[in-house]
TIKENU-960083 format. One record per atom (N, C-alpha, C, O): residue in three letters; x, y, z. Coordinates in steps of 0.001 Angstrom, whole numbers, padded with zeros to 6 digits, always signed. Example, Ala and Ser with C-alpha at 12.3 -4.5 7.8 and 13.67 -1.06 7.14 Angstrom:
BEGIN
ala+013190-005690+007800/ala+012300-004500+007800/ala+013200-003300+007800/ala+014236-003319+008465/ser+012850-002250+007080/ser+013670-001060+007140/ser+012900+000030+007870/ser+013409+001138+008039/
This chain:
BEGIN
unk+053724-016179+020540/unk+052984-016884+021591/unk+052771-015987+022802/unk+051692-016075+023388/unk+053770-015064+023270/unk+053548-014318+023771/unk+052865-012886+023992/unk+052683-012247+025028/unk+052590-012641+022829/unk+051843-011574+022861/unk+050228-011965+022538/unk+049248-011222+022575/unk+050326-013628+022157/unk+048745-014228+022275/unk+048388-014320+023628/unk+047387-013752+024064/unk+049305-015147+024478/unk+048975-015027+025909/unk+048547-013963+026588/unk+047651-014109+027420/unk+049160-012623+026329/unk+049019-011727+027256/unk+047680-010772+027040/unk+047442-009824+027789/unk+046742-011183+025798/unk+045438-010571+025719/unk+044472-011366+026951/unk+043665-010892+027751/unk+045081-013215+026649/unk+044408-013948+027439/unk+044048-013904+029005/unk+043114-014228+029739/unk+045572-013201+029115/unk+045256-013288+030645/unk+044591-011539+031020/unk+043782-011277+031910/unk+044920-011021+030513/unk+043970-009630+030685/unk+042712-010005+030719/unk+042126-010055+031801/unk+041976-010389+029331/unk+040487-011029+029472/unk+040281-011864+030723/unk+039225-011548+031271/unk+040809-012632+031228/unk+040779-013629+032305/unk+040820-012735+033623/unk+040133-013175+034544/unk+041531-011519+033870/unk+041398-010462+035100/unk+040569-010004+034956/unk+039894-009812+035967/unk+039925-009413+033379/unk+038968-008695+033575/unk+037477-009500+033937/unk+036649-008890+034614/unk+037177-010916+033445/unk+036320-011761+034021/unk+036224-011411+035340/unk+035544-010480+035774/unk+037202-012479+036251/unk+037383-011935+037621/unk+037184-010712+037960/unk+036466-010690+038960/unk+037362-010074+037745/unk+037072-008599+038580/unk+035730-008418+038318/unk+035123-007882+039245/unk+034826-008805+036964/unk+033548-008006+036739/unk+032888-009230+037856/unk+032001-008856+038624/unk+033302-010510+037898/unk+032183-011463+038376/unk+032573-011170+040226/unk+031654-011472+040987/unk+033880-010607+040878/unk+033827-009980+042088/unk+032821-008646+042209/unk+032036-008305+043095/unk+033275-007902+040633/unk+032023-006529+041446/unk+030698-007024+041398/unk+029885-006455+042126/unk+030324-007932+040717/unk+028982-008459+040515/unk+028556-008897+041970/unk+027777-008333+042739/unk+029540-010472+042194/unk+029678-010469+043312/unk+028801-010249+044752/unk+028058-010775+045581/unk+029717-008694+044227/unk+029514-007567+046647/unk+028490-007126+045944/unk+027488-007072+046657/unk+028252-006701+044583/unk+027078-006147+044010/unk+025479-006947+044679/unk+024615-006525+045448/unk+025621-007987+044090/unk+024645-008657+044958/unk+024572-008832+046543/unk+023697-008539+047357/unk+025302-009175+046614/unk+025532-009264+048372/unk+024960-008423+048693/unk+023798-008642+049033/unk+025546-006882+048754/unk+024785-005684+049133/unk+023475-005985+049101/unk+022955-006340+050159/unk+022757-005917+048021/unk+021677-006183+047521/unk+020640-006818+048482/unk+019463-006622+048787/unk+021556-007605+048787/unk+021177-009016+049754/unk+020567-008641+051100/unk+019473-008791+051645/unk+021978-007979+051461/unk+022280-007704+052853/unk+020983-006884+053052/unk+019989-007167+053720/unk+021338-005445+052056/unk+019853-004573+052035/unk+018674-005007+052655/unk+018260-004696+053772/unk+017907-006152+051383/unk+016757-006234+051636/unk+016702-007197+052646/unk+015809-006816+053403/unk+017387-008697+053246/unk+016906-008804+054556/unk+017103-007560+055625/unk+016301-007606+056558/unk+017751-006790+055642/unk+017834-005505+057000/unk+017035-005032+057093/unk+016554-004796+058201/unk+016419-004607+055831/unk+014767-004270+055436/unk+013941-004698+056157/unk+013486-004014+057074/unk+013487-006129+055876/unk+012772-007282+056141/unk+012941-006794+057298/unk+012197-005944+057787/unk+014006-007315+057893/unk+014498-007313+059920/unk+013825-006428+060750/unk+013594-006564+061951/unk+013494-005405+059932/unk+013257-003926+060386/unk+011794-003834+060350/unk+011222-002985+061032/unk+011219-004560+059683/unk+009808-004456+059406/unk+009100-005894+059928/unk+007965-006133+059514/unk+009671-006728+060713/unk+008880-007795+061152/unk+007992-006927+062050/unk+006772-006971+061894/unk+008498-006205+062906/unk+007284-006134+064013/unk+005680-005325+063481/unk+004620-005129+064076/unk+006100-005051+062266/unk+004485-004851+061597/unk+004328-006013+060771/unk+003318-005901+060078/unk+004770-006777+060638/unk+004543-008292+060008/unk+002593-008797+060017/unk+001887-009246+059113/unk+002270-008438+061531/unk+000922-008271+061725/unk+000113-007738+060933/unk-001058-008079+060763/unk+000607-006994+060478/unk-000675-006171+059191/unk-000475-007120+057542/unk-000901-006971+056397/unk+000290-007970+058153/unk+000143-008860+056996/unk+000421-010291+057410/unk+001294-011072+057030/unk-000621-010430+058348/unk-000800-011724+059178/unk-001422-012906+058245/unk-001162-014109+058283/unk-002381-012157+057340/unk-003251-013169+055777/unk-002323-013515+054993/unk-002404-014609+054434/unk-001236-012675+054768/unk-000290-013233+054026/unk+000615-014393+054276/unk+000946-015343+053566/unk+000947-013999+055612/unk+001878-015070+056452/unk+000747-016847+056359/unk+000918-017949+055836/unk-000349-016191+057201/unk-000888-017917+057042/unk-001055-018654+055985/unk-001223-019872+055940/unk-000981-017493+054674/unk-001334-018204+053198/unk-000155-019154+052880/unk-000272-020335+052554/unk+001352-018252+053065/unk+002678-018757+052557/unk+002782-019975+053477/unk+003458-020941+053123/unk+002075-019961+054756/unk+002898-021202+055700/unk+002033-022309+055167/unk+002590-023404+055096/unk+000494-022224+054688/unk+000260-023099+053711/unk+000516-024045+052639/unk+000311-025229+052371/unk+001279-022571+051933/unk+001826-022856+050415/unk+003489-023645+050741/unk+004161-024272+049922/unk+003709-023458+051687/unk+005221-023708+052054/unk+005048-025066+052906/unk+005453-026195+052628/unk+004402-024662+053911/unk+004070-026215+054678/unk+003438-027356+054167/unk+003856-028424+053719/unk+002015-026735+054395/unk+001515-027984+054111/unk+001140-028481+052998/unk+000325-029404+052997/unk+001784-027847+051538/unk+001623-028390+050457/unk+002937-029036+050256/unk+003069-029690+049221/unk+003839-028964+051001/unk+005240-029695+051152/unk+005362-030946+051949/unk+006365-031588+052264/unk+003910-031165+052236/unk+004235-032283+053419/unk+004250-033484+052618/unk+005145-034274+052921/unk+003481-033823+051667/unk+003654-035133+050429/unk+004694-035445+050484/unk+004876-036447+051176/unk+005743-034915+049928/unk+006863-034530+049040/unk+007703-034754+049881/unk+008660-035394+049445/unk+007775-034296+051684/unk+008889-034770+052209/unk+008660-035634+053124/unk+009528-035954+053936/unk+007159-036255+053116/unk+007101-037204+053743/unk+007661-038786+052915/unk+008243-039710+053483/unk+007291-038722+051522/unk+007299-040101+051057/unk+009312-039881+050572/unk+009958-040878+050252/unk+009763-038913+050606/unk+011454-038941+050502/unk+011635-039130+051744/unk+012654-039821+051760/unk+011117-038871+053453/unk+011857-039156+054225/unk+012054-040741+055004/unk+012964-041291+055623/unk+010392-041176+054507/unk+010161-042524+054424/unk+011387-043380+053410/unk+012039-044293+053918/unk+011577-043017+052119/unk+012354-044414+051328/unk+014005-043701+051880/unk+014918-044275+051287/unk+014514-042593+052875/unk+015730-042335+053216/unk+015865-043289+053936/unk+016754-044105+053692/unk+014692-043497+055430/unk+014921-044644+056757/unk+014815-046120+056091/unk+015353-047031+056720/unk+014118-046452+054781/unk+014234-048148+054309/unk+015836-048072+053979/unk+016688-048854+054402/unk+016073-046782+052998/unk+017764-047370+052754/unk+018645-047096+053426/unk+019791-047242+053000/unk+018422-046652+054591/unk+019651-046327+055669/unk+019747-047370+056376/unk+020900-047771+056532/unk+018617-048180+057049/unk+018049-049327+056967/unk+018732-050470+056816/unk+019418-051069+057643/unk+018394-050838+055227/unk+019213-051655+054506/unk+020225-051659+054298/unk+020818-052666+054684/unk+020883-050805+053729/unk+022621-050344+053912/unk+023158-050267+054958/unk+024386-050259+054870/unk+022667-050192+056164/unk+023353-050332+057607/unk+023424-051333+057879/unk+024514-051651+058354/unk+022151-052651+057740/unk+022149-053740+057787/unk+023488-054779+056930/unk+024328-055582+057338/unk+023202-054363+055909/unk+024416-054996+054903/unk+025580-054649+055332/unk+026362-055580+055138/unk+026225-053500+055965/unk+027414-053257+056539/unk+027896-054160+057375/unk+028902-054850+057211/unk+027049-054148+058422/unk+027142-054583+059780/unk+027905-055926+059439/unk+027475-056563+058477/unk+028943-056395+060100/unk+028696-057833+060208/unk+028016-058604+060508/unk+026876-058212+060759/unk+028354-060391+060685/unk+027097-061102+061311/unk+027322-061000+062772/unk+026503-061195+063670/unk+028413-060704+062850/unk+028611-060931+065012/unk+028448-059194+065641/unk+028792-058781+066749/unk+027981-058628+064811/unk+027571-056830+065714/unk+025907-057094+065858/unk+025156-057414+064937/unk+025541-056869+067280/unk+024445-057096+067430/unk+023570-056370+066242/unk+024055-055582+065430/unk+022167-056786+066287/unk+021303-056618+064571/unk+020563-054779+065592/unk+020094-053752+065102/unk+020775-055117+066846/unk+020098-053379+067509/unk+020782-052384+066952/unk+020490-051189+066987/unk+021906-053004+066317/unk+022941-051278+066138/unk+022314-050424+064747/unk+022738-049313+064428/unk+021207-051176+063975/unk+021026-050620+062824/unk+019798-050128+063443/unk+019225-049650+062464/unk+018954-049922+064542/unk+017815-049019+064920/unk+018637-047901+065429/unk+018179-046766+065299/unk+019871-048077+066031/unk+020462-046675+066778/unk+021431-046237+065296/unk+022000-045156+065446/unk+021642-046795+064163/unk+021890-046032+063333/unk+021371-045322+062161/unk+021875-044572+061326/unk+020197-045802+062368/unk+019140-045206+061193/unk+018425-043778+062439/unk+018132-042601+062226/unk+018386-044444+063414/unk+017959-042812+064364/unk+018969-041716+064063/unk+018552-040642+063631/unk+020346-041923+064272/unk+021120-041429+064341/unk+021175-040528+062737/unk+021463-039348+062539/unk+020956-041127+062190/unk+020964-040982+061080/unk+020341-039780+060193/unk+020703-038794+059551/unk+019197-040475+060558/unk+018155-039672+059727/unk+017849-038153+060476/unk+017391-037195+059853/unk+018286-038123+062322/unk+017779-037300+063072/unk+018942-036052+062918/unk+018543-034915+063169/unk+020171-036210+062569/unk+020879-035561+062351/unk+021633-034953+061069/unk+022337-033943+061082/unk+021368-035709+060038/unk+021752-035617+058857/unk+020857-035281+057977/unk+020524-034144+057643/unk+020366-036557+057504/unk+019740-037165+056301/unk+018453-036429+056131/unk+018565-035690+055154/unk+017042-036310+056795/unk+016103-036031+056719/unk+016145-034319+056956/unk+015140-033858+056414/unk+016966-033234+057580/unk+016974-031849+057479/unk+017522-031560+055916/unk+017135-030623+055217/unk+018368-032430+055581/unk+019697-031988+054527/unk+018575-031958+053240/unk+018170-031044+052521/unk+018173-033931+053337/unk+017074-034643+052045/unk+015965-033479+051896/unk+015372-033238+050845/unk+015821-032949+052845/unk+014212-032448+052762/unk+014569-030462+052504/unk+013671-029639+052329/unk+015876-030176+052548/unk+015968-029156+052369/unk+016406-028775+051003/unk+016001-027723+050508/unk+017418-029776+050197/unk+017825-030111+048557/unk+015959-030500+048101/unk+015654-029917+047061/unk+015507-030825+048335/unk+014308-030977+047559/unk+013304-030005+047822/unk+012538-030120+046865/unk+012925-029227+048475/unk+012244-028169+049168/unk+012840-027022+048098/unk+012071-026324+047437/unk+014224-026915+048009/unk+015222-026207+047790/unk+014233-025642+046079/unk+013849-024556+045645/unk+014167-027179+045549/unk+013622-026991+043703/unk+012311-026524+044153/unk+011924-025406+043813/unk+011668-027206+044814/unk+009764-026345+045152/unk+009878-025678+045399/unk+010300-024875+044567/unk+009620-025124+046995/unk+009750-024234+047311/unk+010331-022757+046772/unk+009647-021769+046504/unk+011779-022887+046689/unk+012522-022022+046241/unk+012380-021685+045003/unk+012496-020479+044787/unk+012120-022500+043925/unk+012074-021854+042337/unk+010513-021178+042266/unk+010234-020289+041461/unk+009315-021877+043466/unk+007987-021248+042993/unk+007755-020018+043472/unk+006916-019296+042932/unk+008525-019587+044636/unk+008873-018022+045244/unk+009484-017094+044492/unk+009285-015892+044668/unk+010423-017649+043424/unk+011486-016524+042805/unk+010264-016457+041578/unk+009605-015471+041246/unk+010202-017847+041033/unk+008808-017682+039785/unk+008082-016631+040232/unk+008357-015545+039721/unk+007118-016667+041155/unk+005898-015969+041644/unk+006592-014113+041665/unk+006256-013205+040904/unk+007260-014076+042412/unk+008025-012215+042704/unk+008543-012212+041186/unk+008568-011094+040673/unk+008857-013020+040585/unk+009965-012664+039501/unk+008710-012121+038484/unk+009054-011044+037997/unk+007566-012474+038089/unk+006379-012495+037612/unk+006076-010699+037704/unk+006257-009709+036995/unk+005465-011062+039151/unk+005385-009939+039326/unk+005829-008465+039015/unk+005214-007417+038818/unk+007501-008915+039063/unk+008286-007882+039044/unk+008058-007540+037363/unk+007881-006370+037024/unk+008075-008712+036278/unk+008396-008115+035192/unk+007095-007311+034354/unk+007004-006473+033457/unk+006130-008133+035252/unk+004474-007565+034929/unk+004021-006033+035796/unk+002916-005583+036100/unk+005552-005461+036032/unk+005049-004555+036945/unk+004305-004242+037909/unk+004283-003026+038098/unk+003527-004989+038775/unk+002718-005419+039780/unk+003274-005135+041102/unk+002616-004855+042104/unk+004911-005260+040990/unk+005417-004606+042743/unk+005649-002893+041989/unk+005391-001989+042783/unk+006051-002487+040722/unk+006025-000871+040810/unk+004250-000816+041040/unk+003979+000191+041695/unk+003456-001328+040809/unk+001955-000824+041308/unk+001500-001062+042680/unk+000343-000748+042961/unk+002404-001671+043734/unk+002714-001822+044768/unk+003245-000390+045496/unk+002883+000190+046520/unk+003967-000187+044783/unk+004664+000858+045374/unk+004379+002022+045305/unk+004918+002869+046018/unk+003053+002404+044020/unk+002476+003187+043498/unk+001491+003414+044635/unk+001342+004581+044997/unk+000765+002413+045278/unk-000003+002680+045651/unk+000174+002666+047242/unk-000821+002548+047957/unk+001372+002780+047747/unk+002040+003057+049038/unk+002266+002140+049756/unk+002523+002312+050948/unk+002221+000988+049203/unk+002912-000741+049651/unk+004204-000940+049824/unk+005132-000939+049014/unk+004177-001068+050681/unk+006128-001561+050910/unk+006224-003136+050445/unk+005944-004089+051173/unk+006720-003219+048950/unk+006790-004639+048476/unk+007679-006254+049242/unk+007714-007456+048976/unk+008341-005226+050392/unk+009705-006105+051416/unk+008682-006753+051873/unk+008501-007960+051708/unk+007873-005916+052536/unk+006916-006054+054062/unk+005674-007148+053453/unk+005213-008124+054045/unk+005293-006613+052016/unk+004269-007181+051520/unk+004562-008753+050479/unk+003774-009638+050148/unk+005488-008635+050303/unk+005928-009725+049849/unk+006700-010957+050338/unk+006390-012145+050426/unk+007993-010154+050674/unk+009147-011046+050642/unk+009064-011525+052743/unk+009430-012643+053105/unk+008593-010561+053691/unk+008669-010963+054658/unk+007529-012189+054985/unk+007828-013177+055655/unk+006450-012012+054521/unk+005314-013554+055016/unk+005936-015215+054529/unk+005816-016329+055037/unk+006914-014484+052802/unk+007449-015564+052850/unk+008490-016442+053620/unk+008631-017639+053871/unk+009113-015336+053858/unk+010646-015862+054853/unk+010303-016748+055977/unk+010632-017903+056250/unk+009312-015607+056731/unk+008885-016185+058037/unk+008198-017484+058106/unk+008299-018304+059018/unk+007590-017564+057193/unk+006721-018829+056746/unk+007219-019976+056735/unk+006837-021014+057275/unk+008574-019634+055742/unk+010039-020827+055803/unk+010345-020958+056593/unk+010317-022149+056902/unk+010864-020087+057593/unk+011675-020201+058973/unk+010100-021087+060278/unk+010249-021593+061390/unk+009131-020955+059660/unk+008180-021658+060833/unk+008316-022666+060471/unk+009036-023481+061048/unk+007564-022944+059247/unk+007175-024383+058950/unk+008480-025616+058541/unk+008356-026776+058935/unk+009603-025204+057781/unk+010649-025892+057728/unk+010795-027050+058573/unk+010834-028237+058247/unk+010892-026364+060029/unk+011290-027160+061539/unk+010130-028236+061364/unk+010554-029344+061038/unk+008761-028135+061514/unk+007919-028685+061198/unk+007654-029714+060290/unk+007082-030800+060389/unk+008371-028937+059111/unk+008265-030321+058251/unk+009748-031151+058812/unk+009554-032365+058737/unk+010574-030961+059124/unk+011505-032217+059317/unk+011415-032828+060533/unk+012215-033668+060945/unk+009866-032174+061474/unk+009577-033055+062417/unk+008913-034101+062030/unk+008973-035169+062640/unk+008127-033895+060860/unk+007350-034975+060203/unk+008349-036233+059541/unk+008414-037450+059708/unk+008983-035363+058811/unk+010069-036119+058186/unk+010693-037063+059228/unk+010597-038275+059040/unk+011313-036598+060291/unk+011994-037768+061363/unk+011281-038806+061702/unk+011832-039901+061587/unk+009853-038754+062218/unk+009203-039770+062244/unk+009022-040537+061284/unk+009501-041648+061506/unk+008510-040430+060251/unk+008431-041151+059168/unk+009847-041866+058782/unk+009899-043093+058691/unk+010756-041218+058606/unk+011812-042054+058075/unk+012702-042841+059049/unk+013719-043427+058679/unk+012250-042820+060335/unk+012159-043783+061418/unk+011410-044726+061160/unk+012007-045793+061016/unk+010026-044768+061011/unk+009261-045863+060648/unk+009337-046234+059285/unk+008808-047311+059009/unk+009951-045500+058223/unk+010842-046354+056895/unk+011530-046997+057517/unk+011238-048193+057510/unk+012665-046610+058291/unk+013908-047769+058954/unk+013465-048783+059259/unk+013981-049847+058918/unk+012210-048676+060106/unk+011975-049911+060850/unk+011323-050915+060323/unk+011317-052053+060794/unk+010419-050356+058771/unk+009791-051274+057947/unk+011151-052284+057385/unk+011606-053417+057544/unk+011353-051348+056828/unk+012901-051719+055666/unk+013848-052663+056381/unk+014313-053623+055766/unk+014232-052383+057960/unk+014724-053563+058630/unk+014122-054473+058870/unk+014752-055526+058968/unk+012745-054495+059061/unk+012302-055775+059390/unk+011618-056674+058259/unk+011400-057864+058486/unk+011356-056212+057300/unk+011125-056071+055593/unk+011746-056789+054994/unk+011322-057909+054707/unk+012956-056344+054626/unk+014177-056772+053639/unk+015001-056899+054405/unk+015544-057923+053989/unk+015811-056451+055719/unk+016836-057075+056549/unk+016340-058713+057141/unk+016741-059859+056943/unk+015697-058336+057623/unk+015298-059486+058933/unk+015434-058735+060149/unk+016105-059175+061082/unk+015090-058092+060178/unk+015765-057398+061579/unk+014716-057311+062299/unk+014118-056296+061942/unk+013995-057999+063388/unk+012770-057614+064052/unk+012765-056430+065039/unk+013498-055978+065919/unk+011650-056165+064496/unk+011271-054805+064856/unk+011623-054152+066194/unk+012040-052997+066275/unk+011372-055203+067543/unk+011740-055050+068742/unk+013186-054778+068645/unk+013495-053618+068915/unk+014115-055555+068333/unk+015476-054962+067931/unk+016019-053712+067840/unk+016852-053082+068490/unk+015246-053476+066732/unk+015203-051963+065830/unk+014739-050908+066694/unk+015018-049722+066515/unk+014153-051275+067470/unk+013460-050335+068847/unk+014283-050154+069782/unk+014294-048968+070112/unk+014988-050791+070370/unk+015772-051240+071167/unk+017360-050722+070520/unk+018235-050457+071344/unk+017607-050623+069325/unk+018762-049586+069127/unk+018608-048052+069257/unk+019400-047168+069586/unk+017609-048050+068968/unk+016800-046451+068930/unk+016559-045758+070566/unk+016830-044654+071038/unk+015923-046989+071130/unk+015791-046118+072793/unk+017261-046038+073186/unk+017673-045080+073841/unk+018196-047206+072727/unk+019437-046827+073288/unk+020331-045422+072797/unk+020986-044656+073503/unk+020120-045398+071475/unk+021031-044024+071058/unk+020019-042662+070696/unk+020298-041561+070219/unk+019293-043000+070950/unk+018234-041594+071247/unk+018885-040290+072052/unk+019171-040550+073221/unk+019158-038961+071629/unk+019438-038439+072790/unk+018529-037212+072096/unk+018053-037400+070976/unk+018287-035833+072869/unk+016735-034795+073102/unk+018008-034341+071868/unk+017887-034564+070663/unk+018856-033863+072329/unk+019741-033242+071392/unk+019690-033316+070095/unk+019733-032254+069473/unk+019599-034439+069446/unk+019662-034744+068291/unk+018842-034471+067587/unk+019013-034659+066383/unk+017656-033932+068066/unk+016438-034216+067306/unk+015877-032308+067358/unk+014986-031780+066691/unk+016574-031828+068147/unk+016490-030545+068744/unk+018055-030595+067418/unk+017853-030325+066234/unk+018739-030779+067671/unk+019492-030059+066075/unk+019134-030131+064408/unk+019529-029527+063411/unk+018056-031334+064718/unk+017855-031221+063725/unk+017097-029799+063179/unk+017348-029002+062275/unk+016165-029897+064089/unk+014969-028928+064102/unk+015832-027248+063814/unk+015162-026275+063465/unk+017080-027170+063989/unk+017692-026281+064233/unk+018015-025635+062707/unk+017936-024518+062194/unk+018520-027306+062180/unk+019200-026950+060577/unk+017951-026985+060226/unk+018309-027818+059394/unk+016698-026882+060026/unk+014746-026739+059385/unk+014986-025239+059787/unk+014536-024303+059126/unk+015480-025141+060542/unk+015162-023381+060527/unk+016184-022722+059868/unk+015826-021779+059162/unk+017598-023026+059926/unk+018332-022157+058843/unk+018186-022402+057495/unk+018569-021600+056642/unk+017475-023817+057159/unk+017700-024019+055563/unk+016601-023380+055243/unk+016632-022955+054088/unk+014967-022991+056235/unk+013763-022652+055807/unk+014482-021061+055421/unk+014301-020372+054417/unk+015396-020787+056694/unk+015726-018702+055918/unk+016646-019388+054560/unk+016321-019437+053374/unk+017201-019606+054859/unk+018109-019773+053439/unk+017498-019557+052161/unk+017832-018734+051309/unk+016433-020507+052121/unk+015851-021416+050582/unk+014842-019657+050447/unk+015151-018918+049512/unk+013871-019265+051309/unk+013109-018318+051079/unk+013635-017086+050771/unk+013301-016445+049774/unk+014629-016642+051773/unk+015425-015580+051949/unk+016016-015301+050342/unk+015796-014219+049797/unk+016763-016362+049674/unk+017618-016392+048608/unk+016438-015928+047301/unk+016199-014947+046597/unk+015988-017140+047490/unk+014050-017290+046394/unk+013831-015976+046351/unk+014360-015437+045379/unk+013120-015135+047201/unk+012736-013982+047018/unk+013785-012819+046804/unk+013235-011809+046367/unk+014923-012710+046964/unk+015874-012253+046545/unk+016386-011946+045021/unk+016821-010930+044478/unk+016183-013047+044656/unk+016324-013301+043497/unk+015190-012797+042139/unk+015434-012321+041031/unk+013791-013182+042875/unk+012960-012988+042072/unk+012428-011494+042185/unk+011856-010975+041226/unk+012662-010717+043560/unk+012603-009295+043537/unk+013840-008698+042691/unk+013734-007480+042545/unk+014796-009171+042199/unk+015925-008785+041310/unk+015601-008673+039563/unk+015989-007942+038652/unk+014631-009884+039702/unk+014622-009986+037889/unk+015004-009022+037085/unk+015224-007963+037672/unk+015188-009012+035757/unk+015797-008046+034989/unk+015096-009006+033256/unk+015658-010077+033025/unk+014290-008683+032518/unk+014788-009291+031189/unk+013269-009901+030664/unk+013112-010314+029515/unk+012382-009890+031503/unk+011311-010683+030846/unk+010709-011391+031444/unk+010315-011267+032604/unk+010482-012679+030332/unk+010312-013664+031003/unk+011501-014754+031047/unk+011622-015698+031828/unk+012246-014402+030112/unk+013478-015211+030088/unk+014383-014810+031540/unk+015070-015540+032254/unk+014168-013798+031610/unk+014949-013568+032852/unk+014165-014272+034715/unk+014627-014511+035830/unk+013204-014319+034234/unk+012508-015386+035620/unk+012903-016758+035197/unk+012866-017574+036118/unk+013346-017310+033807/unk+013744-018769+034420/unk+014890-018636+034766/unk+015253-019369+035686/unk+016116-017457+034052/unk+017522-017825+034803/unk+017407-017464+036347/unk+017977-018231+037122/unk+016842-016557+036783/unk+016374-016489+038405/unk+016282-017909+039080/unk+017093-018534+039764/unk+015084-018181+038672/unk+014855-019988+039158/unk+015805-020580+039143/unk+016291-020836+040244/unk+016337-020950+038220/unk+017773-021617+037731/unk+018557-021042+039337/unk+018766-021579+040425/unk+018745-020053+038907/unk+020169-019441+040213/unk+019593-019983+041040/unk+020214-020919+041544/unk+018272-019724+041559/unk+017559-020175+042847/unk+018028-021437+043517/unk+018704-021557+044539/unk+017420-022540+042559/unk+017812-023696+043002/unk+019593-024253+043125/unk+020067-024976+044001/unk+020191-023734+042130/unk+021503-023784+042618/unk+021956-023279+043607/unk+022716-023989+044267/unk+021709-022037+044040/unk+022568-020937+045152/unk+021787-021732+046089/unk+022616-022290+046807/unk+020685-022046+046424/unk+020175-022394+047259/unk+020628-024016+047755/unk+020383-024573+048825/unk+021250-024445+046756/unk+021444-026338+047016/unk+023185-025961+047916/unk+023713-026341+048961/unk+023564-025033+046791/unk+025306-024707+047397/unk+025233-024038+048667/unk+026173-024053+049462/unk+023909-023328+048924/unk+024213-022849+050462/unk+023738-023375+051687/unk+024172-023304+052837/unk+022625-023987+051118/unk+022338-025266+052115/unk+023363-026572+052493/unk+023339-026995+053649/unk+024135-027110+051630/unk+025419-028041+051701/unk+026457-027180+052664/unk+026581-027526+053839/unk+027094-026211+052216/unk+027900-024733+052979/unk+027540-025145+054450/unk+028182-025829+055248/unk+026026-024375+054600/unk+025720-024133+056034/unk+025632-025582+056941/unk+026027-025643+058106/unk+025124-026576+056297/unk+024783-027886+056745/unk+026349-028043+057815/unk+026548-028232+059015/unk+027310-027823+056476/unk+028927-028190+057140/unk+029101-027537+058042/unk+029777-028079+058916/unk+028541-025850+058380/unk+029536-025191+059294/unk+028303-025401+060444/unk+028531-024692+061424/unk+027176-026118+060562/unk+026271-026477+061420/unk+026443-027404+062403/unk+026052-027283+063564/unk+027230-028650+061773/unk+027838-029692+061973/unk+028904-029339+062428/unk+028947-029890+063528/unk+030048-028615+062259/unk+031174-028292+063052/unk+031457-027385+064596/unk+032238-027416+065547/unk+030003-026418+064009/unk+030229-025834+065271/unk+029053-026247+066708/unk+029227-025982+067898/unk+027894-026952+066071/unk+027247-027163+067276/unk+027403-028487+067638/unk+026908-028753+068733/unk+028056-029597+066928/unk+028165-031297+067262/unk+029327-031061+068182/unk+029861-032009+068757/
C-alpha cells in the first residue's frame, strides 16, 4: 500500500507544480500584454475607427440584453422584498430597497456575469480566429502592432461603455421595481417613490458606475488575452471561450468582493 501511495503523491506534486508554472506562465503573459496596451494608448488615436466600431459592438449591441435582465432583476427584488417585509414595516421600505439594491449590487454584478458570455467569448472567438488563420502574423508582417491594433480599441471600448450600460441598467430595473411593486405587490407607486427619494444617496450610483468600469477591463482585458494566446486550431478557440467565460465570471465575483470591502 505503501509503495502504491507514494507514486500517487509524486504525480499529485508534479500536477501542482506544472499547473503553478503554467500558472505565473500566464500571468506574465498577462501582465506583458496589458503594459503593452498601457504604453500604447496615447496612439490609440490612429485607431480611433477601431475604437468607435468595438464601443458599438460592445455597447450598443449589449443594450437589449442588459436592459430586459435589468428590468425582470427590479420586478424580483421587488417582489421578494415585498414578501419579506412584514405587515407592520412601512410598504416605502421596498422602494429604498430595490434602489439600494439594484444600484449597488445587482444590476453592475447581473449585467457583468452576462456580458461576461457575450461580450467576452465573441472577443476571444474573433482574435482567437484570427490568430489561428494567421491574420495577426500578417499583421505583423506588414508592420502592425497587433496590441495597438487589436486588443487596445477593445479594452477601451469595455472600460467606456460598461459604465454606460449599467447606467441604463439602473434605471430600468428601478422602473422593473416599481412595476413589480405596484403589479404583483400592491405597493403604490407613490410609496415606492418615496422609499427611493428617501435612501437615494449620489454615492451609490457613482459606485456602481465604478464596478461597469472594472468589470468592462476585466471581461475585455481577459477575452483578448486569451484569444491572442490560442494554440491548436479551431478546437483550441472553443477551449479559449470556454476559459473566457469562466475566468471572467470567477474574476468578476473576486473583484465585485474586494470592491465592496474596500470602497463601502
Amino acid at each position: 500500500m505503501g509503495a502504491t501511495a507514494f507514486p500517487s503523491i509524486l504525480t499529485l506534486f508534479r500536477l501542482l507544480g506544472s499547473g503553478t508554472v503554467r500558472f505565473f506562465t500566464d500571468l506574465g503573459r498577462y501582465v506583458s500584454i496589458v503594459w503593452w496596451m498601457l504604453r500604447n494608448i496615447p496612439n490609440a488615436k490612429e485607431y480611433s475607427r477601431n475604437i468607435l466600431q468595438q464601443m458599438v459592438v460592445i455597447g450598443n449591441n449589449s443594450i437589449p440584453i442588459v436592459l430586459f435582465v435589468s428590468f425582470f432583476v427590479g420586478m424580483v427584488t421587488a417582489v421578494q422584498s415585498s414578501y419579506q417585509l412584514y405587515d407592520w414595516i412601512p410598504r416605502a421600505v421596498v422602494g429604498a430597497l430595490v434602489t439600494k439594491s439594484v444600484l449597488l449590487e445587482l444590476v453592475p454584478l447581473l449585467s457583468a456575469l452576462v456580458l461576461a458570455g457575450k461580450v467576452g467569448a465573441t472577443i476571444t472567438a474573433e482574435i482567437g480566429t484570427m490568430r489561428v488563420t494567421e491574420q495577426i502574423d500578417a499583421l505583423e508582417a506588414l508592420a502592425f502592432d497587433p496590441i495597438s491594433f487589436l486588443i487596445t480599441p477593445r479594452v477601451l471600448a469595455g472600460v467606456l461603455m460598461f459604465p454606460l450600460l449599467v447606467v441604463f441598467g439602473d434605471f430600468v430595473a428601478i422602473l422593473g421595481g416599481m412595476f413589480g411593486a405596484s403589479s404583483i405587490a400592491g405597493i403604490p407607486a407613490e410609496a415606492f417613490v418615496e422609499g427611493m427619494k428617501g435612501s437615494f444617496k449620489t454615492y451609490d450610483a457613482v459606485f456602481g458606475i465604478i464596478k461597469g468600469v472594472v468589470f468592462g477591463y476585466i471581461i475585455t482585458s481577459v477575452a483578448c488575452f486569451q484569444g491572442y494566446g490560442v494554440q491548436g486550431g479551431s478546437e483550441g478557440v472553443g477551449r479559449a471561450t470556454m476559459s473566457t467565460v469562466v475566468l471572467t465570471c470567477l474574476a468578476v465575483v473576486v473583484m465585485d468582493f474586494i470592491l465592496a470591502s474596500v470602497l463601502l
